[in-house]
C-alpha positions in Angstrom: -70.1 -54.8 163.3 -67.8 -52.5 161.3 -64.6 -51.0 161.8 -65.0 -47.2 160.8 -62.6 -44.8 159.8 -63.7 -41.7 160.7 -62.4 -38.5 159.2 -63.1 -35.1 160.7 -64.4 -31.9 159.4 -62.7 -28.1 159.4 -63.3 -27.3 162.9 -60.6 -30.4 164.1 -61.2 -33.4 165.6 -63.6 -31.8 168.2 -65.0 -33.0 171.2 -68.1 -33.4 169.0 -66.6 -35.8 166.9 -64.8 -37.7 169.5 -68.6 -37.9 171.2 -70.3 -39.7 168.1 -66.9 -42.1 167.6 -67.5 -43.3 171.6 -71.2 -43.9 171.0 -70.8 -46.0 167.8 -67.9 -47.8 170.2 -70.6 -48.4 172.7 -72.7 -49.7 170.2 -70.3 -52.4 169.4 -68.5 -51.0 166.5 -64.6 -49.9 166.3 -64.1 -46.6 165.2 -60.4 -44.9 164.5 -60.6 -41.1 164.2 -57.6 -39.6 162.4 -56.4 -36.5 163.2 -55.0 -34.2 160.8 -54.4 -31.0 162.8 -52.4 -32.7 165.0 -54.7 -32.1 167.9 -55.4 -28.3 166.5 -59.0 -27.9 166.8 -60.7 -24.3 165.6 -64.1 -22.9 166.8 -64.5 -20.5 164.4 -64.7 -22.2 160.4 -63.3 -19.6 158.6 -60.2 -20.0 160.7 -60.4 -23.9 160.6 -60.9 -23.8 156.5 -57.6 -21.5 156.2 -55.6 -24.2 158.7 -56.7 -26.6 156.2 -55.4 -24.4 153.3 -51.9 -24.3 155.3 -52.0 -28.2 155.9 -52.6 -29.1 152.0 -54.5 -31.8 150.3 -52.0 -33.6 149.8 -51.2 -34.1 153.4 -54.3 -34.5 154.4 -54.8 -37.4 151.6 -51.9 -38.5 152.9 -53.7 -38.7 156.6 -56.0 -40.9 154.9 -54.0 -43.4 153.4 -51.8 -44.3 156.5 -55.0 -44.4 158.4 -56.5 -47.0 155.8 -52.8 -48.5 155.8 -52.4 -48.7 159.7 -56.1 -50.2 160.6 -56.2 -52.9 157.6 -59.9 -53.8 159.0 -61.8 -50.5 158.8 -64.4 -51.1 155.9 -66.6 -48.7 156.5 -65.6 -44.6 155.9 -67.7 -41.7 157.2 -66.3 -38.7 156.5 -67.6 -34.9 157.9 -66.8 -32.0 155.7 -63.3 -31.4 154.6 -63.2 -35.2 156.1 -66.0 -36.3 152.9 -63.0 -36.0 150.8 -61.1 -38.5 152.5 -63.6 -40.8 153.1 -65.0 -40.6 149.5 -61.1 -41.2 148.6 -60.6 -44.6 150.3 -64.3 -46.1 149.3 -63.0 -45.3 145.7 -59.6 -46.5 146.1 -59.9 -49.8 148.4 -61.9 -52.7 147.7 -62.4 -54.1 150.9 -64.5 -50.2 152.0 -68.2 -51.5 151.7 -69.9 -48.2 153.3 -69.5 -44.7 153.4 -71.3 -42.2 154.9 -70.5 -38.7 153.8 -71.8 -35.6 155.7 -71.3 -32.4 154.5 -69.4 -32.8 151.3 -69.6 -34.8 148.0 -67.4 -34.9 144.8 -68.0 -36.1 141.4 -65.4 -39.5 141.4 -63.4 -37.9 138.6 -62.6 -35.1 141.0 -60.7 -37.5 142.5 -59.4 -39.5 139.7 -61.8 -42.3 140.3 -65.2 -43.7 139.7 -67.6 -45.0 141.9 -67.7 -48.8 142.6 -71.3 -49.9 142.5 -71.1 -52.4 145.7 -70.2 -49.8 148.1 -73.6 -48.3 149.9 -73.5 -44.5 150.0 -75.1 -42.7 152.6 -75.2 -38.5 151.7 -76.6 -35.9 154.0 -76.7 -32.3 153.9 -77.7 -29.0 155.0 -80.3 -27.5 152.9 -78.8 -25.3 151.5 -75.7 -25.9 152.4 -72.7 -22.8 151.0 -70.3 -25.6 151.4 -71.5 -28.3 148.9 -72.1 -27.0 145.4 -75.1 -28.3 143.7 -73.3 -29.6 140.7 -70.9 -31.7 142.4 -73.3 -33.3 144.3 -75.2 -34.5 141.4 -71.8 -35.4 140.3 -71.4 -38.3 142.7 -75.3 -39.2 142.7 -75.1 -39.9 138.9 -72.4 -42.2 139.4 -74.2 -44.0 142.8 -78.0 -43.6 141.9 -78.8 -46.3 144.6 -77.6 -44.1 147.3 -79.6 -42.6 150.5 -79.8 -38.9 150.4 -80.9 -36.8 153.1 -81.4 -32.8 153.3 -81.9 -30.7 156.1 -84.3 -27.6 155.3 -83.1 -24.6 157.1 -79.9 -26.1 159.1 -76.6 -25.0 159.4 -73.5 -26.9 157.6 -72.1 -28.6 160.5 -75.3 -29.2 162.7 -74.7 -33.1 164.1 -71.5 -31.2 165.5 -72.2 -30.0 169.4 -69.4 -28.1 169.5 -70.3 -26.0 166.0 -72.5 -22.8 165.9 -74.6 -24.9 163.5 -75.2 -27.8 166.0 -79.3 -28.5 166.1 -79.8 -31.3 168.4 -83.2 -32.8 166.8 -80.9 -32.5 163.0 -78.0 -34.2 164.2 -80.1 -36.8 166.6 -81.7 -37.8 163.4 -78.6 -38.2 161.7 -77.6 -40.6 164.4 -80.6 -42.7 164.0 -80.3 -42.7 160.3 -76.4 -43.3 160.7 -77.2 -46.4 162.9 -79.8 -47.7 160.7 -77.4 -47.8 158.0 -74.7 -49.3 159.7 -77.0 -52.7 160.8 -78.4 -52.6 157.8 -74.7 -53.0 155.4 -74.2 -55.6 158.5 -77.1 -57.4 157.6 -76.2 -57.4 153.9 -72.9 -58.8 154.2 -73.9 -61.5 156.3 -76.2 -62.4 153.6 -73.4 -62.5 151.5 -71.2 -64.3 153.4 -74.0 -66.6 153.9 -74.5 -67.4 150.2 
């Protein structure tokens, strides 16, 4: 099973978020959720993105570090949004990350003064379209991890796995889920391989 780090999106560390955390604890994983607003949470994005403006990317990189720092186990990151950014940070920067999952966001690994280690399995999805995640960046991060799993979402809204978003579309976001669990056994079952060898 892995130990997740999981980074929220714009909104806060909603009631959403905390939701999907307790279900991948339930499933046997351990999940740490981060909190960068401080317990702040925003229902309206535009509100939640300027927040995020006030708080800084450096403080929010910050957030991501001491997490990774304070739960020396997590080796999986799944990031949501503003989150993708941290997430993407750590499975750059940390060699024992073996899985990310990024919803909502991608970067090009120069963006963040990286490059993207082959071993680690990617996992992208996205809205389709999606105003948040520009086209170019996206292709960025796929040129540098060609064996990842993408997944679009025709005709949803950015944050749909969210409940407590405007976006939220249960049959999107319950696919996410099963995808998101497939993907988790299956990075299980590889490193027991591994280990095996």
């Amino acid at each position: 099973m892995a130990e997740i780090l999981l980074f929220h999106h714009a909104h806060g560390l909603t009631e959403g978020v905390r939701a999907l955390a307790e279900r991948l604890n339930a499933a046997g994983h351990t999940v740490h959720t981060p909190d960068c607003y401080a317990g702040l949470t925003f229902e309206d994005l535009d509100e939640g993105v300027r927040h995020a403006s006030t708080v800084g990317h450096d403080a929010v990189e910050d957030v991501a570090r001491r997490a990774a720092r304070k739960h020396r186990g997590a080796d999986v990151v799944i990031g949501f949004s503003l989150g993708s950014m941290q997430a993407q940070l750590l499975a750059q920067d940390l060699r024992r990350i073996r899985g990310c999952v990024l919803m909502g966001g991608a970067l090009p690994p120069s963006a963040l003064g990286g490059f993207w280690r082959p071993h680690v399995s990617l996992q992208v999805h996205v809205a389709d379209p999606d105003e948040w995640v520009e086209h170019d960046d996206l292709q960025g991060l796929l040129r540098h991890a060609p064996h990842a799993e993408l997944y679009r979402y025709s005709n949803k809204g950015h944050m749909f796995v969210d409940p407590t978003s405007p976006d939220y579309d249960a049959d999107a976001a319950d696919l996410f889920e099963d995808r998101l669990d497939a993907w988790l056994a299956d990075i299980d079952e590889q490193t027991m391989v591994t280990s095996a060898r």
